[in-house]
C-alpha angles and dihedrals in degrees: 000000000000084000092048087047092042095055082029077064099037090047088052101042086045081053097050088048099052092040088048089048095043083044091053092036097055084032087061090044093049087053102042089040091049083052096050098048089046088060091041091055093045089050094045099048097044085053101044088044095055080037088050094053090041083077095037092251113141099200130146111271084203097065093035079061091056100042081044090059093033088063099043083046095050099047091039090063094040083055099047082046091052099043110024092226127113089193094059096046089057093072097043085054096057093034084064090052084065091052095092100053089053095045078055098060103036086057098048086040088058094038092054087056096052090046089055089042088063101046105085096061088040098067088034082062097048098043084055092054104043087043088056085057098264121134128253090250095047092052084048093052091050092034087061093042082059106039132087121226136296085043099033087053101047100049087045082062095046083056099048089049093049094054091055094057114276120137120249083245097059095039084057090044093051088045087060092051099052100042097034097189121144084237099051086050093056100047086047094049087045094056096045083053094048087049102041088052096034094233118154105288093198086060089048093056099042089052088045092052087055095044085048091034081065107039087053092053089047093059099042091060081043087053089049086045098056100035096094087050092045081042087056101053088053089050094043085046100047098040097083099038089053087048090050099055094041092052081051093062099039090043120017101153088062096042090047086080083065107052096040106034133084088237093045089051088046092054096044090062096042086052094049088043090057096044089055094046094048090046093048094039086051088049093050093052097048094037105104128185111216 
């Protein structure tokens, strides 16, 4: 009996140790974590807010946080229902955290090209009002009453910066910084030229719509050229995930090997390494600087 209690004792010290050690342990990874997510949060609000106001869009970083988590929650556990495999769902969930930061530039990527787009009439516009006798500021004025955003918006904010003080030559200068086309970087450098030499400005800017005019219709045929190539990466890309998921459903006792073994896991990352590397190598060959 004294031998029973003894190990009874030993067993039950041995108990309290480990419970103690699991309690501090998970104790010390809801901290840190706590910790982690708070200066997640921090860092994603501060940049969706200077992102938020980049397009002119004054909405709550907080709620755009939530929305951000509900989304990687919610496509981590589709993807642990589809595959059965909490492994391959991780990644899924992080991979979705860095949704936001694509959807970002995709958006200011397309919104630089509509800016450029508008340009050219845009000068047009202000060379026809300053050669009618009206100011810079006033063909700006009815330049922005006409136009549609991005452009509307930025030279608004050319305007608004101008009345509180700033020179023409800043308020170019901060309209290079915050749309940094090579476009943009050549009418403003045409106007600081105009205005430094005291040449005609309307002619300037007549002579820089047509310049821009060309270099836009130039990469358009560049951009017709290259679609089938662009088309191509997507296809190359998308072929082996859409086999994949066809041989899953013919033969899922054979492609389950792939989705809950070490080797099947091993092969899956050499295969996502390979397709990243093919669509990025295709988009650096067709992508073309004009």
């Amino acid at each position: 009996m004294n031998t029973a209690s003894s190990q009874g004792l030993l067993v039950a010290g041995i108990s309290v140790v480990v419970c103690l050690a699991v309690g501090l342990l998970s104790w010390v990874i809801i901290e840190q974590g706590g910790a982690a997510m708070q200066r997640y949060r921090a860092s994603f609000t501060d940049r969706t807010r200077f992102q938020a106001r980049e397009f002119f869009l004054f909405i709550d970083p907080a709620k755009l946080f939530v929305a951000n988590l509900a989304v990687m929650l919610l496509g981590g556990v589709l993807a642990w229902a589809l595959t059965g495999s909490a492994l391959l769902a991780l990644p899924v969930f992080f991979g979705l955290g860095l949704l936001p930061r694509a959807l970002y530039r995709w958006l200011r990527e397309r919104r630089l090209q509509q800016f450029d787009a508008q340009l050219p009439d845009a000068l047009l516009m202000l060379s026809g009002g300053l050669r009618a006798g009206v100011g810079l500021n006033a063909a700006t004025q009815q330049l922005v009453a006409e136009s549609q955003p991005p452009l509307a918006q930025e030279f608004s904010l050319m305007l608004r910066e101008q009345r509180l003080g700033v020179t023409l030559e800043q308020s170019l200068t901060n309209l290079s910084r915050r749309i940094p086309t090579v476009t943009t970087t050549l009418v403003v450098s045409a106007m600081r030229i105009a205005a430094e030499t005291g040449g005609g400005l309307a002619e300037a800017l007549e002579r820089t719509s047509h310049t821009v005019r060309s270099r836009l219709q130039m990469e358009g045929k560049i951009g017709a050229l290259t679609a089938q190539g662009k088309l191509q990466a997507w296809v190359v890309g998308m072929l082996p995930l859409a086999l994949m998921a066809v041989l899953n459903k013919m033969e899922p006792e054979s492609m389950s090997y792939l989705w809950h073994s070490q080797v099947g896991w091993a092969t899956l990352a050499v295969i996502a390494f390979l397709e990243i590397m093919g669509v990025v190598l295709i988009r650096k060959i067709v992508a073309i600087d004009v």
